[in-house]
C-alpha positions in Angstrom: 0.0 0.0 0.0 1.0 3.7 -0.4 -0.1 6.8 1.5 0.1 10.2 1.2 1.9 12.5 2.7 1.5 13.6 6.6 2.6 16.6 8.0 3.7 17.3 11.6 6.4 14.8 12.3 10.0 15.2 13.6 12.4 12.9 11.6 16.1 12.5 12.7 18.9 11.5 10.8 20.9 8.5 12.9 23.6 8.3 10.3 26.4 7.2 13.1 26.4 3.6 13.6 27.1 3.4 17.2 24.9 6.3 18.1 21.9 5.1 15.7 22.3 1.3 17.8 22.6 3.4 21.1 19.2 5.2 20.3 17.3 2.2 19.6 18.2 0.4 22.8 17.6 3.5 24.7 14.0 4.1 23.0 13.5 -0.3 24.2 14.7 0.3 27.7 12.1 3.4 28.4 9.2 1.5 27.0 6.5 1.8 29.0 3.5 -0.3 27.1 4.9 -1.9 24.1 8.0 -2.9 21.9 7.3 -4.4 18.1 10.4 -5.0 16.2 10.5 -6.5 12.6 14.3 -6.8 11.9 16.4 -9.8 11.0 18.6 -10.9 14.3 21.5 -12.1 15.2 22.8 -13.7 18.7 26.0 -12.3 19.0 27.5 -8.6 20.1 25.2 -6.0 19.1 22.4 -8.3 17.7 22.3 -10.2 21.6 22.3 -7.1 23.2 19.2 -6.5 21.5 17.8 -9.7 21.9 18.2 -9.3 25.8 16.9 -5.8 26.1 14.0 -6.8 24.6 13.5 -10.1 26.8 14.3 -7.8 29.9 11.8 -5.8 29.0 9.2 -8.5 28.6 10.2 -9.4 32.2 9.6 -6.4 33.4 5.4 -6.5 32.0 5.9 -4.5 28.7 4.3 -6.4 26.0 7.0 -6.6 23.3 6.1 -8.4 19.8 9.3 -10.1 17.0 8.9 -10.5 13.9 12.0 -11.8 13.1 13.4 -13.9 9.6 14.2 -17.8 10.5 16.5 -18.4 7.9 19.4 -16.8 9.1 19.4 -18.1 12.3 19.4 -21.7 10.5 19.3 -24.6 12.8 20.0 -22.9 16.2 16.7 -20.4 15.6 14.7 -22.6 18.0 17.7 -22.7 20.8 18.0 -19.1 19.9 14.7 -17.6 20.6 13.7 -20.0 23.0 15.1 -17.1 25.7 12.8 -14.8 24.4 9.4 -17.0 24.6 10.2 -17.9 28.3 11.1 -14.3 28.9 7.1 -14.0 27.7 8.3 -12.2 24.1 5.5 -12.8 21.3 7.3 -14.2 18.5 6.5 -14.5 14.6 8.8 -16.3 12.1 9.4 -15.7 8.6 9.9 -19.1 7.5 11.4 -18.5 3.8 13.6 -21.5 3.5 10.3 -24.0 2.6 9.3 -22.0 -0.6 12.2 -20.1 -1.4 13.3 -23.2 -3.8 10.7 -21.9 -5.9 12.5 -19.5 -7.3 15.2 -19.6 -10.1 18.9 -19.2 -9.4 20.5 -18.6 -5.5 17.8 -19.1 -2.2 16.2 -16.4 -1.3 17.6 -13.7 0.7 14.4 -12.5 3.0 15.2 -9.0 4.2 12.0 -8.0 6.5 10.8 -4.6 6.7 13.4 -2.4 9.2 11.0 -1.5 11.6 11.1 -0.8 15.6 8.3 1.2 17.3 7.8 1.8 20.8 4.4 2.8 22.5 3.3 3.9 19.6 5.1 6.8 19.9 8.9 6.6 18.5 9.9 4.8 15.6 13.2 3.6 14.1 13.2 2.6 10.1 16.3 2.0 7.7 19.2 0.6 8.5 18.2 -1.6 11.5 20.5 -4.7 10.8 23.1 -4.3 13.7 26.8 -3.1 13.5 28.0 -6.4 14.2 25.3 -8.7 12.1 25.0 -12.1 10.6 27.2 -11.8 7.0 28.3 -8.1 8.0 32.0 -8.1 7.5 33.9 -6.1 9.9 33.9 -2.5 8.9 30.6 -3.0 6.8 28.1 -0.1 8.4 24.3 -0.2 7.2 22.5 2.5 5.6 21.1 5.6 7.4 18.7 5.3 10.2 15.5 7.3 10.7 14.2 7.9 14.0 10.5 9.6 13.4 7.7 11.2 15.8 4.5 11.9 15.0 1.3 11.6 13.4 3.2 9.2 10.7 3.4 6.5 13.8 -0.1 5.8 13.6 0.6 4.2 10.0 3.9 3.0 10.6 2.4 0.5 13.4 -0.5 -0.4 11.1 2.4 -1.7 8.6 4.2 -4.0 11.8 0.0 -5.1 12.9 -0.7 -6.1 8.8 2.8 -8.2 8.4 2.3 -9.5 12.1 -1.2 -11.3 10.9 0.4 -12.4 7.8 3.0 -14.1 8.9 2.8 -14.9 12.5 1.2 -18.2 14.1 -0.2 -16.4 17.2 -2.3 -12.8 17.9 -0.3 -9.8 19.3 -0.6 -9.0 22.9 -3.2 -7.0 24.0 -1.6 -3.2 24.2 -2.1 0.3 23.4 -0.7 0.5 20.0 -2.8 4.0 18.4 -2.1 6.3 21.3 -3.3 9.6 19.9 -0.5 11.8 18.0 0.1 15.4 19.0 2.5 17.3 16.1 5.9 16.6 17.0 7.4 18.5 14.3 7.3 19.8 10.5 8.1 17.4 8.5 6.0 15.6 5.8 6.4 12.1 5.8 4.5 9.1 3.6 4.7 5.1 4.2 5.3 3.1 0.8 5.0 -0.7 1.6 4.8 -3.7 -0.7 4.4 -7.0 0.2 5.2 -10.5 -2.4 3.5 -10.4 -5.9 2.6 -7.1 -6.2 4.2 -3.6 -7.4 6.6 -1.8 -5.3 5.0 1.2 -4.2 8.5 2.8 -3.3 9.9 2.1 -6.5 6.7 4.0 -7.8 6.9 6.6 -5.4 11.0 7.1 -6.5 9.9 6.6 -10.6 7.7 10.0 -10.0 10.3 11.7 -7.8 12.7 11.3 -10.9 10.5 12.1 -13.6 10.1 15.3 -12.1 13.3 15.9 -11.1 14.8 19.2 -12.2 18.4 19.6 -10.9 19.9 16.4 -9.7 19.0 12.6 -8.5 21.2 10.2 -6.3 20.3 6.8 -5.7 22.1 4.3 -3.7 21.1 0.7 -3.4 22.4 -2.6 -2.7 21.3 -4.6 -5.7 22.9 -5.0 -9.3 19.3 -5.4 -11.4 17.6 -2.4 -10.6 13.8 -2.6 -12.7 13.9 -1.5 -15.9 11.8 1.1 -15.7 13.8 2.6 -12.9 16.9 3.1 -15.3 14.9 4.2 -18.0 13.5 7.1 -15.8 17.2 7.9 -14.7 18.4 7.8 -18.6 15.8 10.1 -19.2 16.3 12.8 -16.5 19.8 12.7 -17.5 18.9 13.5 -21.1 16.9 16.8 -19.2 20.1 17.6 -18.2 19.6 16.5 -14.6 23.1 15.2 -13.0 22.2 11.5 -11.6 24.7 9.4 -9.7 24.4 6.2 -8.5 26.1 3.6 -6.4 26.2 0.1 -7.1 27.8 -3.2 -5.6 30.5 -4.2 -7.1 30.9 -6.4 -9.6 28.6 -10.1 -9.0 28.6 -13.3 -10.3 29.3 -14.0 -14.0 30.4 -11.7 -16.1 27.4 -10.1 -17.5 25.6 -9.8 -14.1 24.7 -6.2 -14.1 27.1 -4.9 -16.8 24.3 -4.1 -19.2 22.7 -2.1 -16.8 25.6 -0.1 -16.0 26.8 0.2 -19.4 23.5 2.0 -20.4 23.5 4.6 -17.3 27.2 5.7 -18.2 26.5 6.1 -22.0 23.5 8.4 -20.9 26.1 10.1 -19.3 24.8 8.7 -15.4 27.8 8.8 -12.8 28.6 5.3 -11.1 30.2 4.1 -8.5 30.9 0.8 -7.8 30.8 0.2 -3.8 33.8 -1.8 -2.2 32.5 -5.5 -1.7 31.3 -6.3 1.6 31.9 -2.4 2.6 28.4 -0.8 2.2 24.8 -1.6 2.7 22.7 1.5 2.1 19.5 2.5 1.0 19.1 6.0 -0.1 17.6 8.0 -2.5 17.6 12.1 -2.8 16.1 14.5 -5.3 16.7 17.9 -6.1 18.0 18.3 -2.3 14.2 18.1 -0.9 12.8 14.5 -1.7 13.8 11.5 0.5 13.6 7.8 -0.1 14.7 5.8 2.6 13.6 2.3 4.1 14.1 -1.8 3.7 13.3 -1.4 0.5 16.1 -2.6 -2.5 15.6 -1.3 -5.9 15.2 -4.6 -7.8 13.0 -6.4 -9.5 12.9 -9.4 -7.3 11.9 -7.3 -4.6 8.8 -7.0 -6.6 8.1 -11.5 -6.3 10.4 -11.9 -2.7 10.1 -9.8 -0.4 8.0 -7.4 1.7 9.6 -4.1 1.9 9.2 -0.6 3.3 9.6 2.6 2.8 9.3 6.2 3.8 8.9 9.3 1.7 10.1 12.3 3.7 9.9 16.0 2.2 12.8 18.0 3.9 15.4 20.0 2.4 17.2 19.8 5.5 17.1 16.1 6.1 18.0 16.0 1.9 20.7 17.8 2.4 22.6 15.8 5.5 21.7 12.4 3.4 23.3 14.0 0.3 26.5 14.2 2.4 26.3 10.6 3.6 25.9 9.6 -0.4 29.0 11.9 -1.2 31.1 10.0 1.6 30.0 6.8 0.5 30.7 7.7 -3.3 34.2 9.0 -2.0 35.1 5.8 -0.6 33.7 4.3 -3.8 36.0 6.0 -6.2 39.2 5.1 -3.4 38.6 1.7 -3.7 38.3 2.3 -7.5 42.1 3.3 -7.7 42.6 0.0 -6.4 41.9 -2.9 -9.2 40.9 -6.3 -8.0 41.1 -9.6 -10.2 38.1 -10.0 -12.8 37.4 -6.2 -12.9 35.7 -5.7 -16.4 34.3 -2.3 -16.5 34.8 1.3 -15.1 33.5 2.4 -11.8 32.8 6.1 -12.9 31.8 7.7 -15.9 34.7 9.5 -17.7 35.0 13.0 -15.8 34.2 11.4 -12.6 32.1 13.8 -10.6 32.2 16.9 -13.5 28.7 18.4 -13.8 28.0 17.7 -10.3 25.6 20.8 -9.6 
């Protein structure tokens, strides 16, 4: 589903890892109703400080709710969570691994909808897979965090209630999850969610951003087959003579996988940046320094048939403008690791003139 825009929220950038990781555990400990997270976990470092906060918590009468991904937690998810259920933690499971073999090529890679809210009241989205994660390399950071207030909560926890009946065995504890929502700020914020089989309503919500873009367009993603119609739109605001750059994972496997793509964005003239393997996990789109995309959600295609994603909309020039930062920072580290080849490299990882025509 997509929404419109809602005004009166207060949206905060968490771009730090530590601090972001810090906030959330802070916003868990001073729960005083409920806790529903939607996250994929992990049981060591960060991820089991997490994992106890929330149990303590549960100990202590607050009424939290997990919607957590199996898979990753493979054959010690039972011994895993088990901790949680005695702690009196309501628990839904994605179990992906039983259909995921329907699918063509490598098993599917669920990535639930990054999503903690707390009475109803404070929300965290983006970025929400801890410092330390399962198949987070040392060094690897995730993509900005959001931390929003407001009106916006009310649909933010109707997105955790709709997965929770979808996927979970049991109901959700009884709790007060629409507390009424004074403004908390200024900011105009929309929820784009999408759920298996049918269109991405971020990806629709980006495709319009672009074709109406005027000045410039940065997108960062963690996916090598972004939809079609996705580069299309960015060939063609190019050919307006808006400046687009984009960062992109590095090369995959086989030789082709994603070189047509890039090789049409750089002959339009598109910059690209190829990320440094293992190094970079954000999700982040900005347009003409006011229009924010931001979220679980990965521009590509099988996002559309996988997964359930999430995303917000935020309209901010403020907000646009520290995330543009984070994208130059992230592109900078994308063109150092470019000056350093590594076996197999087969195309370039900027278009000739690097950043000239940046505006």
């Amino acid at each position: 589903m997509s929404e419109p825009l809602i005004g009166g929220n207060h949206v905060a950038l968490l771009a730090d890892d530590d601090t972001g990781f810090a906030a959330m555990l802070e916003a868990v400990d001073s729960a005083r109703d409920h806790v529903n997270v939607e996250n994929l976990v992990d049981i060591d470092g960060h991820g089991l400080a997490l994992l106890q906060r929330l149990a303590a918590r549960a100990r202590a009468g607050i009424r939290v709710n997990l919607l957590v991904d199996r898979g990753p937690l493979g054959d010690g998810a039972g011994e895993a969570l088990q901790p949680l259920r005695l702690a009196g933690v309501s628990l839904g499971e994605h179990d992906t691994a039983s259909w995921s073999s329907l699918f063509a090529g490598p098993p599917r890679r669920c990535e639930p909808r990054e999503l903690l809210v707390v009475d109803g009241r404070d929300a965290f989205v983006g970025g929400l897979d801890v410092p330390a994660g399962r198949g987070r390399p040392d060094g690897a950071r995730p993509g900005p965090r959001l931390r929003i207030q407001g009106p916006v909560l009310q649909r933010l926890q109707r997105v955790f209630v709709a997965h929770w009946q979808r996927f979970a065995r049991g109901p959700m504890q009884q709790a007060r999850y629409f507390p009424a929502q004074a403004p908390a700020g200024v900011q105009r914020v929309a929820v784009a969610v999408g759920d298996n089989g049918q269109h991405n309503p971020f990806i629709e919500a980006l495709l319009g951003a672009v074709a109406s873009a005027s000045r410039r367009v940065l997108v960062a993603s963690p996916c090598e087959a972004p939809p079609r119609r996705l580069v299309q739109a960015l060939v063609q605001a190019r050919a307006r003579g808006v400046f687009v750059e984009v960062i992109v994972p590095r090369a995959g496997r086989g030789l082709l996988r994603g070189l047509p793509m890039r090789q049409t964005l750089q002959a339009a003239g598109v910059v690209v940046h190829e990320a440094q393997s293992g190094r970079w996990h954000a999700r982040l789109s900005v347009v003409d320094g006011e229009w924010v995309g931001i979220g679980s959600t990965r521009l590509d295609w099988r996002n559309v048939v996988r997964d359930g994603e999430a995303g917000i909309v935020v309209i901010d020039p403020g907000l646009a403008g520290r995330l543009e930062r984070v994208f130059e920072e992230d592109a900078s580290q994308a063109r150092a690791g470019a000056a350093q080849p590594q076996a197999g490299q087969h195309w370039r990882h900027a278009a000739p003139g690097g950043t000239a025509g940046r505006r």
